[in-house]
N, CA and C of each residue as an Amber inpcrd file, in Angstrom:
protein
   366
   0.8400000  -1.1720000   0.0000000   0.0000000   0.0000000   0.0000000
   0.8860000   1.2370000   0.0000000   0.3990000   2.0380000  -0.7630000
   1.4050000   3.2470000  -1.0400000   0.8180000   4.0990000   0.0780000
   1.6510000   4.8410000   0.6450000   1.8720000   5.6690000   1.5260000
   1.6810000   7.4380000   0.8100000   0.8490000   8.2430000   1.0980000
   0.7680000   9.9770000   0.2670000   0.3780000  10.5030000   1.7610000
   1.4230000  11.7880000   1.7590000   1.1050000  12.6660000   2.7330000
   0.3420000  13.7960000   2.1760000  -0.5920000  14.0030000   2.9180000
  -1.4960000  15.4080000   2.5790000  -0.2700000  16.5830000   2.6290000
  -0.6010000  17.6590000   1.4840000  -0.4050000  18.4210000   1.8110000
  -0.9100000  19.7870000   2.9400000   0.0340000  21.0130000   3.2520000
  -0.5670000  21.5910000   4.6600000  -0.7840000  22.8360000   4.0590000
  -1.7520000  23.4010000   4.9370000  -2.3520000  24.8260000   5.4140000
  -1.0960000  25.7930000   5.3350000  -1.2280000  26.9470000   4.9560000
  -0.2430000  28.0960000   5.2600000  -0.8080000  28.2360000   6.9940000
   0.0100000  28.1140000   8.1200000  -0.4180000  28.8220000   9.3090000
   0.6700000  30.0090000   9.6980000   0.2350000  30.5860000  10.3180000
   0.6410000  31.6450000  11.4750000   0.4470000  31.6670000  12.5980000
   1.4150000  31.6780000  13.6490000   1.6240000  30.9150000  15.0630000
   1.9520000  32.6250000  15.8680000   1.5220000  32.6460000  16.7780000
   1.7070000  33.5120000  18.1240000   1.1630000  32.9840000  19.1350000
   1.3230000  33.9400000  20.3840000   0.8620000  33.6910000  21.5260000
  -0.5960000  33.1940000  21.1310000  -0.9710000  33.6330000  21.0020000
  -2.7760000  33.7430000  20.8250000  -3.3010000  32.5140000  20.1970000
  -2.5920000  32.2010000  19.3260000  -2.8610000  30.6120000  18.8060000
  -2.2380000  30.7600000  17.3950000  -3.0840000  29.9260000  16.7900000
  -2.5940000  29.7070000  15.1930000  -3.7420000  30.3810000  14.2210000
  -3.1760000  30.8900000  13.3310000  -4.0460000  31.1570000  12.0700000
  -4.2820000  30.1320000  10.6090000  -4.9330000  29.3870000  10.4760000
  -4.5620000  28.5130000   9.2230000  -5.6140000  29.3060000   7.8080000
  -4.8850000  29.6660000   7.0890000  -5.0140000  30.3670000   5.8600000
  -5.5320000  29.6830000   4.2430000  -6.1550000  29.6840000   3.5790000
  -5.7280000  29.1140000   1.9790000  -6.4430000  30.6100000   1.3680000
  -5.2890000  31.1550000   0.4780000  -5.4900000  32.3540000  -0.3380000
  -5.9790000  31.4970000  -1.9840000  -6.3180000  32.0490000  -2.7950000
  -6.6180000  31.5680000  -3.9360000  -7.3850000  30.1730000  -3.8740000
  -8.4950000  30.0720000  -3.6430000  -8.9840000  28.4170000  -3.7490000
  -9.0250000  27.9150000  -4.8520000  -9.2550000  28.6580000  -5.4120000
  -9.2470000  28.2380000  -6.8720000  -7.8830000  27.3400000  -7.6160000
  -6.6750000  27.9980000  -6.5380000  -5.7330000  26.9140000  -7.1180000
  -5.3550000  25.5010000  -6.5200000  -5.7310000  25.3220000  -5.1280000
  -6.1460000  24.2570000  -4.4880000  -7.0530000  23.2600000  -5.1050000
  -8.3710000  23.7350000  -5.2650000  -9.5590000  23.5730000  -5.2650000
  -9.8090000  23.4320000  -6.4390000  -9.8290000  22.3610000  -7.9000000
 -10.1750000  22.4940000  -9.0500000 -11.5820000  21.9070000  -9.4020000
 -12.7120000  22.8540000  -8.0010000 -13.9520000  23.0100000  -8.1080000
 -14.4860000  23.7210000  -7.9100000 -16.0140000  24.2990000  -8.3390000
 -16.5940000  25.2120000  -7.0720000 -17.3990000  24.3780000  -6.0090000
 -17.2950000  24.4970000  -4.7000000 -17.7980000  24.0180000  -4.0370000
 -19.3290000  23.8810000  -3.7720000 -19.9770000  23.1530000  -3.6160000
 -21.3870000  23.4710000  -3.6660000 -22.1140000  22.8830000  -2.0310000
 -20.8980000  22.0850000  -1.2770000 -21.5410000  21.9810000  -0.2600000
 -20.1340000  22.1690000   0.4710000 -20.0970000  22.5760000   1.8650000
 -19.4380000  22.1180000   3.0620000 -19.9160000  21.2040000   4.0030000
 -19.6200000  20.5980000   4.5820000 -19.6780000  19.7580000   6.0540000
 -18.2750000  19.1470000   6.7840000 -18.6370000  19.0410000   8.3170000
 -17.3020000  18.3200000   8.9760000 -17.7410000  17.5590000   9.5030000
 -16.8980000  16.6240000   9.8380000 -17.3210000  15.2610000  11.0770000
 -16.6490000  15.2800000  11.9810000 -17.1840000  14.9520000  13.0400000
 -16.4440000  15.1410000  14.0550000 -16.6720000  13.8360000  14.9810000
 -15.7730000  13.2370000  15.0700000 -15.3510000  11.8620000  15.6440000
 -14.9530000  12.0160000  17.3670000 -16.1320000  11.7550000  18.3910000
 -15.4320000  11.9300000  19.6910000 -14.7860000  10.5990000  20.1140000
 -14.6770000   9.6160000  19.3220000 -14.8180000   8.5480000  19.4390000
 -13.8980000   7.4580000  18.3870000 -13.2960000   6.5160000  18.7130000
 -12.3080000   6.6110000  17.3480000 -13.4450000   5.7390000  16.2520000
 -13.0440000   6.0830000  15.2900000 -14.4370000   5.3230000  14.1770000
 -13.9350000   5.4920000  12.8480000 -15.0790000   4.8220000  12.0980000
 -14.3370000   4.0700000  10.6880000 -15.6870000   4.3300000  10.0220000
 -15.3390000   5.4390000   8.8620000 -16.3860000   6.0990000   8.2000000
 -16.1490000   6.0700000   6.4790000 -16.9000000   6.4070000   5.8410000
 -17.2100000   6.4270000   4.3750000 -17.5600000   5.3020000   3.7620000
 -16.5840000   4.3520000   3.5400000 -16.5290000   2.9050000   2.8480000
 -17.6310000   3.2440000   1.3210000 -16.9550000   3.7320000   0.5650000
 -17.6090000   3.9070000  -0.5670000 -17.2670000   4.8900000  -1.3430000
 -17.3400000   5.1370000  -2.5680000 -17.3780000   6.1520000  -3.3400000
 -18.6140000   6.6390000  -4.4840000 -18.0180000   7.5860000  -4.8070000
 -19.0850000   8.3270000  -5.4910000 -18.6060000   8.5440000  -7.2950000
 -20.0700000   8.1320000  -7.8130000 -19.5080000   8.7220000 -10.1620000
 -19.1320000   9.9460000  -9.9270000 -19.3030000  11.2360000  -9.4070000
 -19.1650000  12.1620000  -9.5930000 -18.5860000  13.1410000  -9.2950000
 -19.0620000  12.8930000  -7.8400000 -18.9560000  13.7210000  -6.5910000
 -17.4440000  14.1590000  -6.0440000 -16.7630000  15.3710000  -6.2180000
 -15.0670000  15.3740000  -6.0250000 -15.1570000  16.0130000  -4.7510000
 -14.6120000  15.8530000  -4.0170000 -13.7640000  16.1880000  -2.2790000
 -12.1920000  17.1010000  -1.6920000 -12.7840000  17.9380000  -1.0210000
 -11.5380000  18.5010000  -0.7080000 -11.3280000  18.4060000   0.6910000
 -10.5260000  17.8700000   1.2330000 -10.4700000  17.1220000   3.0270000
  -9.5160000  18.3730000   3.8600000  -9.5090000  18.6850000   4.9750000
  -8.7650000  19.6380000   5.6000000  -9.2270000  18.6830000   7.3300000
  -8.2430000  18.9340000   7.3490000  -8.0240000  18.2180000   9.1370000
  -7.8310000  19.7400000   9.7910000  -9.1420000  19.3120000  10.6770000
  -9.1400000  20.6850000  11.9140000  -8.3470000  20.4820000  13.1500000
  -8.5890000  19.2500000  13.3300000  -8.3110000  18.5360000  14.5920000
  -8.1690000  16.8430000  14.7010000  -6.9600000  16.4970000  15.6150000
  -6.8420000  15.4520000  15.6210000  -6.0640000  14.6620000  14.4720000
  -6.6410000  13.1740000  14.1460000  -5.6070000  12.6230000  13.6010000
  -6.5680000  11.2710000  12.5340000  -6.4970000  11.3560000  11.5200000
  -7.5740000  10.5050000  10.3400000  -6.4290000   9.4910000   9.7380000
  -7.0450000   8.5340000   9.1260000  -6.3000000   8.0650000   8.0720000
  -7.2800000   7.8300000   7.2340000  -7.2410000   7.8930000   5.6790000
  -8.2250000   7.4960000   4.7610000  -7.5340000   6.3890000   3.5210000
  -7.6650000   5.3840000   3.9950000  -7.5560000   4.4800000   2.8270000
  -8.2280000   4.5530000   1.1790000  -7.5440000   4.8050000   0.0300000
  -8.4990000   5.2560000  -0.8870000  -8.0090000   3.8050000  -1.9730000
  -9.0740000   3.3370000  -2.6950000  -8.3540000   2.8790000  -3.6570000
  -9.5760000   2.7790000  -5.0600000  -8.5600000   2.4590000  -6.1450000
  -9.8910000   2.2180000  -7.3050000  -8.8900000   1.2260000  -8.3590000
  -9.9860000   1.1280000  -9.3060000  -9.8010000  -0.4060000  -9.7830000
  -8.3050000   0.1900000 -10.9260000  -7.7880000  -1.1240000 -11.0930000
  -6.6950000  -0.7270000 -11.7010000  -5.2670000   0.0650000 -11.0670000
  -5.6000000   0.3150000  -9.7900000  -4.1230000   1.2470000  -9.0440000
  -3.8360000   0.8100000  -7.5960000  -2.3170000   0.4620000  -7.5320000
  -2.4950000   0.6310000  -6.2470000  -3.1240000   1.4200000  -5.1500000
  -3.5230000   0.5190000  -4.2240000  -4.1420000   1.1620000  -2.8150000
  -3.0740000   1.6700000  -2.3530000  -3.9540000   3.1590000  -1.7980000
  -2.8000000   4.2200000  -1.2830000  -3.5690000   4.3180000   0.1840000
  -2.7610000   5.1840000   1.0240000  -3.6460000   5.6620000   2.5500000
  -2.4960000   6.9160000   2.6430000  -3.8160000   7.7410000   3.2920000
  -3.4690000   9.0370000   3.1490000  -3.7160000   9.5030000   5.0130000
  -2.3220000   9.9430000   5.4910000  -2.5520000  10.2790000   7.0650000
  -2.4050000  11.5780000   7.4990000  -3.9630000  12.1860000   7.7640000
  -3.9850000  13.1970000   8.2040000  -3.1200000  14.1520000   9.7660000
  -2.0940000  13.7380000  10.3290000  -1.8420000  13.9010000  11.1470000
  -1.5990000  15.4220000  11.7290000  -1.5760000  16.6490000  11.2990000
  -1.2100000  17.4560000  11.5960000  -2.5110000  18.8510000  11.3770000
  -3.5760000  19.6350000  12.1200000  -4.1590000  19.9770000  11.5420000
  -3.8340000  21.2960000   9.8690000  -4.6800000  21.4110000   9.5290000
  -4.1990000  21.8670000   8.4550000  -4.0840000  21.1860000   7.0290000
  -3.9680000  19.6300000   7.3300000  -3.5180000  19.0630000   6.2990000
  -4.6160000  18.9540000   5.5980000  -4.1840000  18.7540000   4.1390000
  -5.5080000  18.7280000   3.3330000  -4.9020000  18.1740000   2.2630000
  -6.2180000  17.2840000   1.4420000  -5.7620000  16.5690000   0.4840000
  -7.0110000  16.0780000  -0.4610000  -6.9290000  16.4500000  -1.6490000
  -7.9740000  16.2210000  -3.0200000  -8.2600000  15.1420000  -3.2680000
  -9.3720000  14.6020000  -3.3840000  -9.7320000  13.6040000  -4.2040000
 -10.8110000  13.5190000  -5.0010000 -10.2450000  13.1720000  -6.1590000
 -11.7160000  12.8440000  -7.1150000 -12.6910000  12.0020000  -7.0370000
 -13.4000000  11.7440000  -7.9140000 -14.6990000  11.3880000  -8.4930000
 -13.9180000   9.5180000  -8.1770000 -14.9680000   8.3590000  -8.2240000
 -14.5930000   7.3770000  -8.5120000 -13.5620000   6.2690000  -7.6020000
 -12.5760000   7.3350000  -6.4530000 -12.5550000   6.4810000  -5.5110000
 -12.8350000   6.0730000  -4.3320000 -12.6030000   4.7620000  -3.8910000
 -13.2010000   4.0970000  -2.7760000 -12.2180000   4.9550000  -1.5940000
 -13.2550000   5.0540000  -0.3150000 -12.9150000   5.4300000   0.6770000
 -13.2820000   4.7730000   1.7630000 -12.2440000   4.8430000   2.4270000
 -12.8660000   4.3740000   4.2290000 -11.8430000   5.1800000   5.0880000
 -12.3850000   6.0290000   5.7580000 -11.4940000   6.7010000   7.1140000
 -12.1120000   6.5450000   8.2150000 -10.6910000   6.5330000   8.7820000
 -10.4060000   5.8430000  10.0010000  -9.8680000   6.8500000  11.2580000
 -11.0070000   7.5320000  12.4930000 -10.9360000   8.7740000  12.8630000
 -10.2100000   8.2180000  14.2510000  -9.3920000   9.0160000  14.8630000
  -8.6580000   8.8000000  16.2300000 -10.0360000   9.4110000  17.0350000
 -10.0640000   9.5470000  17.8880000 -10.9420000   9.9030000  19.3590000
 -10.8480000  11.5590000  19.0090000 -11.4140000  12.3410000  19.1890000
 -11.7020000  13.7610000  19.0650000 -11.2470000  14.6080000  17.6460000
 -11.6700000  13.6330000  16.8280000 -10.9110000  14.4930000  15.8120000
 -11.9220000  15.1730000  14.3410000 -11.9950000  16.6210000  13.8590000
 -13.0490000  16.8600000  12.9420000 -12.1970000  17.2240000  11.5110000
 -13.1150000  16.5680000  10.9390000 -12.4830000  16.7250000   9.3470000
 -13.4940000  17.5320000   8.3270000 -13.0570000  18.5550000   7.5480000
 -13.8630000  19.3850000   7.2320000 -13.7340000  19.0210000   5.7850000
 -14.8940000  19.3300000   4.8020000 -15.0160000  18.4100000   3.5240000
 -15.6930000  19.4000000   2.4770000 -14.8100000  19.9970000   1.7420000
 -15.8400000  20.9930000   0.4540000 -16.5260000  19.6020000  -0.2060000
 -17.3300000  19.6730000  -0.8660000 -17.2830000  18.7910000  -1.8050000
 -18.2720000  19.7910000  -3.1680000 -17.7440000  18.7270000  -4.3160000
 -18.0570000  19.5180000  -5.4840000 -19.6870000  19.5880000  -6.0300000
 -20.0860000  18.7250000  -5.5800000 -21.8690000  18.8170000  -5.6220000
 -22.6950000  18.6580000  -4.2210000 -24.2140000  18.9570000  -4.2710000
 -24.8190000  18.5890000  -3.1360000 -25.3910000  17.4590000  -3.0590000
 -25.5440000  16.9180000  -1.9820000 -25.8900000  15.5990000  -1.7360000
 -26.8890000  15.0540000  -2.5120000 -26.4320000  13.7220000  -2.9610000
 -27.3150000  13.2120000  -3.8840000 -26.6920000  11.4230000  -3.4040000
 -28.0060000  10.7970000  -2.8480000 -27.5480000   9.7540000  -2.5750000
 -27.8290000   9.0500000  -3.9700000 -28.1640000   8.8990000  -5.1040000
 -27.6860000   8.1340000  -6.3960000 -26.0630000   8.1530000  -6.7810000
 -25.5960000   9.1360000  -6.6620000 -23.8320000   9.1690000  -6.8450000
 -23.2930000   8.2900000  -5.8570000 -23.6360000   7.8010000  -4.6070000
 -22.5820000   6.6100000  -4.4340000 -23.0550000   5.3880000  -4.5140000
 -21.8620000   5.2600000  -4.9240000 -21.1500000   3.9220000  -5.0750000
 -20.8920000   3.0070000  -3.9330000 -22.0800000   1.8800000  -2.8250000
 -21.3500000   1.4300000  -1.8930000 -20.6850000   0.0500000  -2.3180000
């Protein structure tokens, strides 16, 4: 299984706390977003198991610590470990997911359309 680290957040650190930034989404982001939501795991747990024809994802770790196993037909299986908040990492249309949340941890999710349970794929 191939191993991909998310890429991170621009932050800014002082006393006061941290600032985590993304200027231009548009170059991140090769969508417009049409929905947000986060999950928030108080508990450690094992979520998605499925994918979607259509539907593309943009992941940002607020808190805590994820791993998301992704794979699709024809490529090696990769897992992707959110460990640091900030981190964030794209995925398209078509692959399989299952993440895997540590105890207190929320993961925040653009995604490129609104919910439509015909687009997945379980």
């Amino acid at each position: 299984m191939k191993k991909i680290l998310p890429k991170l957040i621009d932050s800014f650190a002082d006393r006061r706390g941290v600032l985590y930034v993304i200027d231009n989404l548009s170059q991140l982001i090769p969508f417009t977003p049409k929905r947000l939501y986060f999950i928030k795991a108080p508990i450690s747990s094992k979520r998605g198991q499925h994918s979607h024809k259509t539907l593309e994802q943009f992941f940002i770790l607020i808190e805590g610590k994820a791993e998301m196993k992704i794979s699709k037909h024809g490529e090696e299986d990769s897992v992707i470990e959110f460990s640091i908040p900030g981190h964030f990492f794209y995925l398209a249309s078509g692959y399989y997911r299952e993440i895997i949340f540590s105890h207190n941890t929320i993961l925040l999710v653009l995604a490129s359309l609104e919910y439509d349970e015909l687009d997945y794929l379980k």
